[in-house]
Residue frames relative to the residue before (quaternion, step in Angstrom):
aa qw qx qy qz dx dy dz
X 1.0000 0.0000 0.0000 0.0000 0.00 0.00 0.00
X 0.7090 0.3347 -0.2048 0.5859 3.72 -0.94 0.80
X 0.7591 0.3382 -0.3746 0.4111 3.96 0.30 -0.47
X 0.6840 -0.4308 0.4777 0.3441 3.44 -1.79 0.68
X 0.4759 -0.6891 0.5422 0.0679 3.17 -1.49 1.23
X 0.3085 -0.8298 0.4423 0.1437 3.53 -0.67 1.24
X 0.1574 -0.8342 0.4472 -0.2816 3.10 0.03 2.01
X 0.2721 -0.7583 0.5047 0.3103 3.94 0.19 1.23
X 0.8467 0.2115 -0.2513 0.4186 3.32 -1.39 1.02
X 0.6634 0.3690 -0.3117 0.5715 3.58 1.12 0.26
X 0.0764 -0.7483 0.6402 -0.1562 3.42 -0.61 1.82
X 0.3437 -0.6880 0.6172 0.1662 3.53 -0.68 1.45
X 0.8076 -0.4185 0.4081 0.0779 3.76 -1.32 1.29
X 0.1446 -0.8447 0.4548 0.2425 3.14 0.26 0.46
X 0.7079 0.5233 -0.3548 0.3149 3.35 1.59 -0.64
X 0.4404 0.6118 -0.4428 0.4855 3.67 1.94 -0.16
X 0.2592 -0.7304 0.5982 0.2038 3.15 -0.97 0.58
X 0.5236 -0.6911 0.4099 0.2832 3.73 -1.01 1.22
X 0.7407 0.5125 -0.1313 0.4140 3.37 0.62 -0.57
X 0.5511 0.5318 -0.2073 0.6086 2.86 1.79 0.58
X 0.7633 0.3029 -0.0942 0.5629 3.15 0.98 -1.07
X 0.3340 -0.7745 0.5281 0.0986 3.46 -0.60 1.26
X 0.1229 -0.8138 0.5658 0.0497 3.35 -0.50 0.84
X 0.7855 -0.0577 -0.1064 0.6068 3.77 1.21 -0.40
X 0.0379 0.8723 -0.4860 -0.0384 3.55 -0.69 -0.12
X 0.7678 -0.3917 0.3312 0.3839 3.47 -1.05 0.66
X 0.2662 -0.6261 0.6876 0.2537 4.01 -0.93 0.57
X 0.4046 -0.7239 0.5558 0.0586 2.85 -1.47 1.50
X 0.5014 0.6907 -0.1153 0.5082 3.38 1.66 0.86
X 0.1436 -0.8335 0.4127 0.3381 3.52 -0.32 0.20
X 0.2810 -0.8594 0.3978 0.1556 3.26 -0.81 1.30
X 0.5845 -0.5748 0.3722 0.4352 3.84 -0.73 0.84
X 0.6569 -0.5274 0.3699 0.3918 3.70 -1.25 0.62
X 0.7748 0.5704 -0.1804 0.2042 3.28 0.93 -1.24
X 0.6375 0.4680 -0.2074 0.5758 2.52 2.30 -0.51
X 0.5169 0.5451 -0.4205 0.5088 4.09 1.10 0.14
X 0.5021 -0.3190 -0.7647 -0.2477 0.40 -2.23 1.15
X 0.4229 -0.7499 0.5074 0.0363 3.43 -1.18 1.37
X 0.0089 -0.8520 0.5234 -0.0084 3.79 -0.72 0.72
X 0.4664 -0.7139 0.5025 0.1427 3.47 -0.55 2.08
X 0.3092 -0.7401 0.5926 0.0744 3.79 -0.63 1.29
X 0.2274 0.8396 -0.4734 -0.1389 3.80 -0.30 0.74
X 0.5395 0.2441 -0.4127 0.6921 3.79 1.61 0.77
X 0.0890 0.3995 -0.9003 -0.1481 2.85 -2.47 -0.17
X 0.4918 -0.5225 0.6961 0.0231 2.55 -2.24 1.13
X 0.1428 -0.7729 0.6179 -0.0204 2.98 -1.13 1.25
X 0.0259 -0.8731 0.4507 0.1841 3.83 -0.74 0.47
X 0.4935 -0.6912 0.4346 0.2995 3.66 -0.35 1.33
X 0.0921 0.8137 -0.5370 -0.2026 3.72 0.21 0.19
X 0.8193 -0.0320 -0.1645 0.5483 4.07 1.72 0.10
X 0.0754 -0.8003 0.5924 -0.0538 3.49 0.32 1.11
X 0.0683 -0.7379 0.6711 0.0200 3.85 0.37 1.09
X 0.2466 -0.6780 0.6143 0.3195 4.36 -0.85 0.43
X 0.4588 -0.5781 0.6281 0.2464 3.24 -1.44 0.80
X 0.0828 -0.8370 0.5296 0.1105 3.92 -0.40 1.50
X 0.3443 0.7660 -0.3991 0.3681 3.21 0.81 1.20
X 0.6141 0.2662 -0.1274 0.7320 3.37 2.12 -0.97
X 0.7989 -0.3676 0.3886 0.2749 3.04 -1.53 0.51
X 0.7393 0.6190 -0.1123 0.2401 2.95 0.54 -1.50
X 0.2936 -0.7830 0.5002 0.2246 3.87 -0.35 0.42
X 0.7009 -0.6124 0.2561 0.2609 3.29 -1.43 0.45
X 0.3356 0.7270 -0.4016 0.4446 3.13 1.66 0.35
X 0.8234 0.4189 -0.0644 0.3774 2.69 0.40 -2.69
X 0.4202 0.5531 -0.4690 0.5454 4.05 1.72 -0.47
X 0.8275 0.3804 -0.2932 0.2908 3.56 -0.45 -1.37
X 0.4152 0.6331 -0.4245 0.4965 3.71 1.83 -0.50
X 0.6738 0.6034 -0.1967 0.3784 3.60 0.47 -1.61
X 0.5051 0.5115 -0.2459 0.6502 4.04 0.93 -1.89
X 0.8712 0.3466 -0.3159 0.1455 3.70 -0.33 -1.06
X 0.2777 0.7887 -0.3108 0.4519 3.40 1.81 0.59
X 0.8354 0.2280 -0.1125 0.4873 2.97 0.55 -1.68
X 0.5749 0.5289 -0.5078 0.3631 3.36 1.40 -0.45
X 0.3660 0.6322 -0.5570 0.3951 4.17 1.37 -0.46
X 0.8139 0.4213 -0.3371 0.2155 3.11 -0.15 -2.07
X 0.5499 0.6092 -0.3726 0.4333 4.09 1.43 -0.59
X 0.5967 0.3714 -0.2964 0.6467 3.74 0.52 -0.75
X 0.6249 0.3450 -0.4872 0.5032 4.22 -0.41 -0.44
X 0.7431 0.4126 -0.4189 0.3193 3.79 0.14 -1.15
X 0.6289 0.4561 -0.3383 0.5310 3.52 1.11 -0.97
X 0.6456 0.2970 -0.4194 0.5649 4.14 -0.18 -0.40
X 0.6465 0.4391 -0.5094 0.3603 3.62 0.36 0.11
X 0.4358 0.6033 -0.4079 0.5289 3.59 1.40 -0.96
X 0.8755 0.3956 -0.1361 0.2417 3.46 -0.36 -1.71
X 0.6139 0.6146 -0.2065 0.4503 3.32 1.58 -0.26
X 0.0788 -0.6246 0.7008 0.3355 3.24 1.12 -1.83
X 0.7482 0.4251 -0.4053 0.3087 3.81 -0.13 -0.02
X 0.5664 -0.6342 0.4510 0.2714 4.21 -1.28 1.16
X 0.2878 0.7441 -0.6020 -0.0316 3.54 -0.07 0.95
X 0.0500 -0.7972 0.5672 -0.2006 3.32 0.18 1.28
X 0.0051 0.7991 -0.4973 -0.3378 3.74 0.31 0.34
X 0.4843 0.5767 -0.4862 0.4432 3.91 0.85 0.61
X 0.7351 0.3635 -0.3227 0.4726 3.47 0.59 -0.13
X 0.7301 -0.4375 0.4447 0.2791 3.62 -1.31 0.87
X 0.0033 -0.8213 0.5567 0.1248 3.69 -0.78 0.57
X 0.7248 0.1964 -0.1074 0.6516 3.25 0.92 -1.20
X 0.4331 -0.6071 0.6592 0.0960 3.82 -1.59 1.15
X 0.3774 0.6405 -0.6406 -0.1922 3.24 -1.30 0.28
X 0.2509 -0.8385 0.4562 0.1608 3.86 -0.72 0.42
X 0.5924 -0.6258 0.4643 0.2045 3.34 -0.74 0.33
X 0.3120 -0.7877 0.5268 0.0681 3.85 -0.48 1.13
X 0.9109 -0.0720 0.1152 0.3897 3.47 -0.23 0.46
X 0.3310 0.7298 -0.5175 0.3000 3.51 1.74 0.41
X 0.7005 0.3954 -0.3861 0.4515 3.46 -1.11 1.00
X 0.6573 0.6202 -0.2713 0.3312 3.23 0.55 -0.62
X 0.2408 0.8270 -0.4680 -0.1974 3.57 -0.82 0.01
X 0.2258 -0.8382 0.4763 0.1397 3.67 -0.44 1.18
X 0.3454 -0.7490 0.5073 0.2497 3.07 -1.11 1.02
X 0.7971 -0.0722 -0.1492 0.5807 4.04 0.19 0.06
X 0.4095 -0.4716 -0.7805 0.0264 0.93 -1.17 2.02
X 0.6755 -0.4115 0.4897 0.3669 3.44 -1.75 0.86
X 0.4993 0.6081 -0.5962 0.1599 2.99 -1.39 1.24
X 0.0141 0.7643 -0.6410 -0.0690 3.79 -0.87 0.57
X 0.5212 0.5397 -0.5851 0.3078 3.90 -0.35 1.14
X 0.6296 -0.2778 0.5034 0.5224 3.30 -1.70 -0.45
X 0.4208 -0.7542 0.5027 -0.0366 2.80 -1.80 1.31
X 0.4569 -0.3756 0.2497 0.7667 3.47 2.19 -0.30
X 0.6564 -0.5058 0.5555 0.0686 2.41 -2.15 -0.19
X 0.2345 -0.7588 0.6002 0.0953 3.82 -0.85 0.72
X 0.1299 0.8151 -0.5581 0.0854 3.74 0.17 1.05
X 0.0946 0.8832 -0.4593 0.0032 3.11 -0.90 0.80
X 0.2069 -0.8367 0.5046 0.0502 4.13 0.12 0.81
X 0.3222 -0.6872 0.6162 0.2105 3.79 -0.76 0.74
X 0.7703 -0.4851 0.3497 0.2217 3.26 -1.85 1.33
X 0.4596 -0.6940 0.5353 0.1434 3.53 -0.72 1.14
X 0.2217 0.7493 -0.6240 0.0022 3.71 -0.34 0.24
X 0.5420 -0.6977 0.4568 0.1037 3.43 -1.13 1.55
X 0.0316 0.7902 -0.5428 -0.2828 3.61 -0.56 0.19
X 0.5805 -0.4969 0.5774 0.2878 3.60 -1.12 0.53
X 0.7137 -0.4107 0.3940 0.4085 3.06 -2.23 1.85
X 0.8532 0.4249 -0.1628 0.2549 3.52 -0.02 -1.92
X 0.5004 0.6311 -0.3190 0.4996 3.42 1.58 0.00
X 0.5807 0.4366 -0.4005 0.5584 3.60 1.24 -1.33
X 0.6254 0.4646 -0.5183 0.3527 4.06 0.19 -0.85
X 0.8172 0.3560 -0.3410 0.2986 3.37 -0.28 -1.38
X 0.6297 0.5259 -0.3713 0.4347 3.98 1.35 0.02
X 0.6741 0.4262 -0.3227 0.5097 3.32 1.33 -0.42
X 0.6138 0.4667 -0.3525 0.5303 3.73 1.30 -0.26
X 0.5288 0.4781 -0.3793 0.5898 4.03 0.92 0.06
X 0.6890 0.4215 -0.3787 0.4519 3.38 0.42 -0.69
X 0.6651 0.5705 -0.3242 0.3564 3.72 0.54 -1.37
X 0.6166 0.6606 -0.1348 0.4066 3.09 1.45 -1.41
X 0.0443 0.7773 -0.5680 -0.2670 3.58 1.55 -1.41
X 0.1066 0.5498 -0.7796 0.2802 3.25 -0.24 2.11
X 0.2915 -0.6655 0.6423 0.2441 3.29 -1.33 0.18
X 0.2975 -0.5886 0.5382 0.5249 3.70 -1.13 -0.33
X 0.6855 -0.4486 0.3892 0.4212 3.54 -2.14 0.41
X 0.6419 -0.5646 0.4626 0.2348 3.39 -1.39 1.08
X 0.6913 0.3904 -0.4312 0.4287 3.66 0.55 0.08
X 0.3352 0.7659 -0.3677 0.4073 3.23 1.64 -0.13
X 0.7249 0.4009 -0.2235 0.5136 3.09 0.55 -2.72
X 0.5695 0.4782 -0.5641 0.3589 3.85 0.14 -0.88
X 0.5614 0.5721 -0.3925 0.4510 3.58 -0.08 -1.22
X 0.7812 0.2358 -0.2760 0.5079 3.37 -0.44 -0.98
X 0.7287 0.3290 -0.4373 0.4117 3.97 -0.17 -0.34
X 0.5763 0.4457 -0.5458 0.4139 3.85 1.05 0.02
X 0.6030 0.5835 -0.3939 0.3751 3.63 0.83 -0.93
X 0.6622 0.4702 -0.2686 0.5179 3.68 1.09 -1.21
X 0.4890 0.6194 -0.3451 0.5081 4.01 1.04 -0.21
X 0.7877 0.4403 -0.1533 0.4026 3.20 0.31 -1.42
X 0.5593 0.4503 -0.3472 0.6032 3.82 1.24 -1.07
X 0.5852 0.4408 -0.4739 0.4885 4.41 0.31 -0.29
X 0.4950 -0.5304 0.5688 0.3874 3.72 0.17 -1.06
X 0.5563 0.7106 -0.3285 0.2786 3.43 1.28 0.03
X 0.0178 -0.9595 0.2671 0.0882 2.98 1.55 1.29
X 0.5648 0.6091 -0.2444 0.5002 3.78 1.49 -0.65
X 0.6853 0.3585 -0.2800 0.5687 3.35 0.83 -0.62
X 0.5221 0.5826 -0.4100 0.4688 3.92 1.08 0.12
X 0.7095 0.4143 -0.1406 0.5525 3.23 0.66 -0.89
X 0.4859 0.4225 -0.4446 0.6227 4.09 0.61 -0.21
X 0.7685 0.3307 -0.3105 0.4513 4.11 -0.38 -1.22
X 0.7478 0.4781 -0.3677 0.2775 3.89 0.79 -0.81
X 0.5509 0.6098 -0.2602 0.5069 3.28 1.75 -1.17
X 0.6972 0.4556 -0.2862 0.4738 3.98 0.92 -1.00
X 0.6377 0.3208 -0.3796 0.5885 3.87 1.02 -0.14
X 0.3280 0.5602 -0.5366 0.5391 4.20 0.99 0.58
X 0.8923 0.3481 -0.0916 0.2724 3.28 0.25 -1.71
X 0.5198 0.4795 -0.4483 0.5467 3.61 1.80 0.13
X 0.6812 0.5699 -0.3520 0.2955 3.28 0.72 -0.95
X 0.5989 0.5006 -0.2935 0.5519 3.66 1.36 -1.12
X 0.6062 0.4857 -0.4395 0.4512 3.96 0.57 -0.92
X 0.7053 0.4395 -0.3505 0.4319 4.09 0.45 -0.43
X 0.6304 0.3855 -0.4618 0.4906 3.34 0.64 -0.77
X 0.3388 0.8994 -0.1649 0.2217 3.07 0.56 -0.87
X 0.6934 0.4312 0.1933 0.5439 2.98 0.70 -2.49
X 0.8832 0.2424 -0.0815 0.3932 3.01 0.52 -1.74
X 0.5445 0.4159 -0.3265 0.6511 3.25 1.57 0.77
X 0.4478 0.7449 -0.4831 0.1058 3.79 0.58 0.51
X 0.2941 0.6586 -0.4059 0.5613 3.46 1.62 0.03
X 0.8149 0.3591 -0.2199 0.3984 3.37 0.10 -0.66
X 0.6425 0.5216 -0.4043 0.3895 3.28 0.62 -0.29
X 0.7529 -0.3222 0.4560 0.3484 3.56 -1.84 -0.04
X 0.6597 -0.5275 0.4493 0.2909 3.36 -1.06 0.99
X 0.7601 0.3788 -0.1286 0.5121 3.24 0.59 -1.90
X 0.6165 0.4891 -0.3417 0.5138 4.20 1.24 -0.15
X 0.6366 0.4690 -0.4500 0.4150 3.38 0.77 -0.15
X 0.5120 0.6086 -0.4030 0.4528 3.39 1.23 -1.05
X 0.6386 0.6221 -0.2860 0.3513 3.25 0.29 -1.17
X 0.7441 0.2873 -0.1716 0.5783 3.42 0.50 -1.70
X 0.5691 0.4300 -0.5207 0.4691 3.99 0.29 0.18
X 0.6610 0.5165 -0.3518 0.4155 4.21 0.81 0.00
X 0.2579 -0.8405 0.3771 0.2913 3.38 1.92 0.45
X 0.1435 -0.8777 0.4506 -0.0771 3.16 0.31 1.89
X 0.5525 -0.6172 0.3993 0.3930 3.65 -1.20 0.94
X 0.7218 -0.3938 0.3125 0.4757 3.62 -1.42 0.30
X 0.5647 0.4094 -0.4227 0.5786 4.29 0.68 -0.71
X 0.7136 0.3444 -0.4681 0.3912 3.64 -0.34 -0.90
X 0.6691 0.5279 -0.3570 0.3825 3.66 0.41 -0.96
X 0.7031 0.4042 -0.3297 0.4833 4.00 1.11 -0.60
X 0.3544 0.7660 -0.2586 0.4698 3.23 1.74 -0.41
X 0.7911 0.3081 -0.0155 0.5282 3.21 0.35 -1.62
X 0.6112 0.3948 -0.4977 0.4720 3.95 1.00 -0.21
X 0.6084 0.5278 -0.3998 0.4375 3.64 0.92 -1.01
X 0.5997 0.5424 -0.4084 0.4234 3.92 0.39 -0.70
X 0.5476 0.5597 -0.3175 0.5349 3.53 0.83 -1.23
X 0.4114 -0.5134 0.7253 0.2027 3.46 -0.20 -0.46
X 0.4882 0.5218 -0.5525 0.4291 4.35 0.28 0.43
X 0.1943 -0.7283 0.6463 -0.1192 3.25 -1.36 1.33
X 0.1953 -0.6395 0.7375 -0.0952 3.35 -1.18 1.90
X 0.6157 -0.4723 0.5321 0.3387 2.75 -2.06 0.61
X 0.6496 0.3963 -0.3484 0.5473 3.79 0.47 -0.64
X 0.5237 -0.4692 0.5927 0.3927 3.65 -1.90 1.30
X 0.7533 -0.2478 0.5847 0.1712 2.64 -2.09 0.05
X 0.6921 0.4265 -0.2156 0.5409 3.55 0.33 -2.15
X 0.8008 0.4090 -0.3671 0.2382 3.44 0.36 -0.22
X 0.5594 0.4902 -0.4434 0.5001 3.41 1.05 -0.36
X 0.4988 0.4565 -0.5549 0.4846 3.90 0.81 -0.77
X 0.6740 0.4265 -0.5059 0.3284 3.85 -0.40 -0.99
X 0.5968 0.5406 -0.3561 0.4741 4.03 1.12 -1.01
X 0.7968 0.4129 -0.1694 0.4073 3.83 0.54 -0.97
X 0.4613 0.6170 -0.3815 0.5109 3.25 1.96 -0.14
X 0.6711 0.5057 -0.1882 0.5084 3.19 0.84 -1.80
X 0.6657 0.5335 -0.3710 0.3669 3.73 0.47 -0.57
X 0.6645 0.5283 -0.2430 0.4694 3.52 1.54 -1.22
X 0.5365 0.5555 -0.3635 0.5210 3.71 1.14 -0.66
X 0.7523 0.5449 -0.2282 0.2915 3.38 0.71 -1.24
X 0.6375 0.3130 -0.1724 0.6826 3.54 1.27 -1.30
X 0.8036 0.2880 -0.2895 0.4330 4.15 0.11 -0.29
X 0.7632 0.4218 -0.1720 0.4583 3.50 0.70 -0.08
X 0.3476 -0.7944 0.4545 0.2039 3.24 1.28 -1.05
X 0.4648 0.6760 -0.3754 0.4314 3.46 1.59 0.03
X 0.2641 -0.7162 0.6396 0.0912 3.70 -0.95 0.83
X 0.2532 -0.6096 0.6519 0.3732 3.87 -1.11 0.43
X 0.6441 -0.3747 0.4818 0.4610 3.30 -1.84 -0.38
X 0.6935 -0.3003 0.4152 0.5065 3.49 -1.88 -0.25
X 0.8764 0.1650 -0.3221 0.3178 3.66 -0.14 -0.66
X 0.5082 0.5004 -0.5870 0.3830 3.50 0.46 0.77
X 0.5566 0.6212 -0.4168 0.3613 3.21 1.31 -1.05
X 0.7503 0.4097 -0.2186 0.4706 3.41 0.41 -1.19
X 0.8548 0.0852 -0.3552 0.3687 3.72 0.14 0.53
X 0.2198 0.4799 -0.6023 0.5988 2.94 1.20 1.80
X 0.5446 0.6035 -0.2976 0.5006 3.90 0.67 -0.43
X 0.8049 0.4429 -0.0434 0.3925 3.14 0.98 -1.44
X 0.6470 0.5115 -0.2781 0.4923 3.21 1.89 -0.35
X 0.6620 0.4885 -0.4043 0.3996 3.08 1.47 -0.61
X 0.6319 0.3748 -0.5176 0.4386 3.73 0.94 -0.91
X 0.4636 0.4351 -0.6872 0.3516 4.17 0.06 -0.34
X 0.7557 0.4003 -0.4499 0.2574 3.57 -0.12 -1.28
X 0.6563 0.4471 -0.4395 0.4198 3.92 0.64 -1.30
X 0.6673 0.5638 -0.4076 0.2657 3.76 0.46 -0.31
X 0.8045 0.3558 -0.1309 0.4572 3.27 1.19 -1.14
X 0.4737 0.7703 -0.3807 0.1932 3.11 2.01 -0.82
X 0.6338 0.5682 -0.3740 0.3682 4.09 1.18 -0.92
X 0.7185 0.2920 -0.2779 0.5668 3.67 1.12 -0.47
X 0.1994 0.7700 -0.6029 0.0616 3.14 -0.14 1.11
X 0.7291 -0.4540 0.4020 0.3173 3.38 -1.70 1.48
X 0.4484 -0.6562 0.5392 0.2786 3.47 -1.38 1.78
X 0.2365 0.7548 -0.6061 0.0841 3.31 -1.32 0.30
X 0.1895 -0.7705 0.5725 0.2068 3.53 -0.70 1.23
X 0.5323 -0.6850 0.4073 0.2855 3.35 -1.42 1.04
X 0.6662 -0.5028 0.3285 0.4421 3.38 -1.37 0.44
X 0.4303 -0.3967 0.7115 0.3889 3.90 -1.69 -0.05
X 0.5202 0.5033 -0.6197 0.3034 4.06 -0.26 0.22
């Protein structure tokens, strides 16, 4: 645990000292059963096989490929973010801890200090050997994941801030790519008077409107995405936020929908 991986053509420096540099290491976390035993990655090796220098900047082909190796981070984080469900933004807060009763002072019993602590740390989810390939081969590739995805993940990464209104705008808009494709890719099927409809690039209700009319069937009710597209209208026209626990299973309807939304239940649409 902790030593450099023995990789053909990668030779650790003699001047780095192994035993210093951590290459894996215990998760500081508890990991589900299903997913142990589970090992925290804290390098990958990368090999430059042509790093021509752009002699236009100052810079050298070191300090360029230093620079490239940012954004290539932020492509792997966005994908292990996809594949995880978990915020690894390294701008954003991970672990919480709050204070219990600072300020306060009670007289019986007689006290004026901090009362403990409220720590809290979001679920660990492992990814798999074959998981690290197909993110590090998407990345090489510059695929992105599908934008109703990224929404998803910036409502989830909303919601862990408290930024409950802006959860619900990103969760309701990855509702509304996902429904605009089925959608699309099911216009043949629809209703004469629904197709019209869905050729008038209809708002996220008309568009659940028009799947329910159709007669198409999702694992997720109906009543629930309205409750998502309700909460969305309050949000963008009103400015109204739900609390934490609506927020979060509005959250929860959209990822049920993006999950199940590709195998949706046969059904031939109505003659209306």
């Amino acid at each position: 645990m902790g030593g450099p991986p023995v990789v053909d053509g990668v030779v650790l420096p003699e001047s780095v000292d192994g035993k210093l540099v951590e290459w894996t290491t215990k998760y500081a976390a508890t990991i589900a059963k299903e997913f142990q035993p589970a090992t925290a990655i804290r390098r990958i090796v990368i090999t430059a096989v042509e790093a021509p220098p752009d002699t236009t900047r100052s810079w050298g082909a070191d300090q360029q490929l230093g620079e490239y190796i940012q954004f290539w981070f932020d492509g792997v984080r966005t994908w292990a973010e996809i594949e995880t469900g978990q915020d690894l933004d390294p701008n954003h807060r991970v672990y919480t801890a709050e204070t219990v009763g600072a300020g306060l002072t009670f007289i019986a019993p007689k006290h004026e200090d901090v009362l403990g602590f409220r720590l809290s740390s979001p679920p660990v989810e492992p990814v798999t050997a074959s998981g690290w390939q197909l993110i590090l081969a998407a990345v090489r590739d510059d695929i992105e994941p599908p934008l109703g995805l990224l929404l998803y993940r910036d409502a989830r990464a909303a919601y862990a801030r408290g930024f409950f209104r802006r959860a619900i705008i990103d969760a309701a808009a990855a509702l509304e790519l996902a429904l605009a494709g089925i959608l699309k890719s099911r216009i043949g099927d629809l209703p004469g008077k629904q197709r019209k409809r869905l050729e008038g690039r209809p708002t996220l209700g008309a568009s659940i409107n028009i799947a329910e009319v159709s007669g198409i069937k999702f694992d997720v009710p109906y009543e629930k995405l309205k409750e998502l597209n309700s909460a969305r209208n309050d949000a963008v026209h009103r400015a109204q936020a739900p609390g934490a626990l609506e927020t979060s299973a509005l959250l929860c309807v959209a990822g049920e929908f993006l999950l199940t939304a590709p195998r949706v239940k046969g059904s031939s649409a109505s003659a209306d």
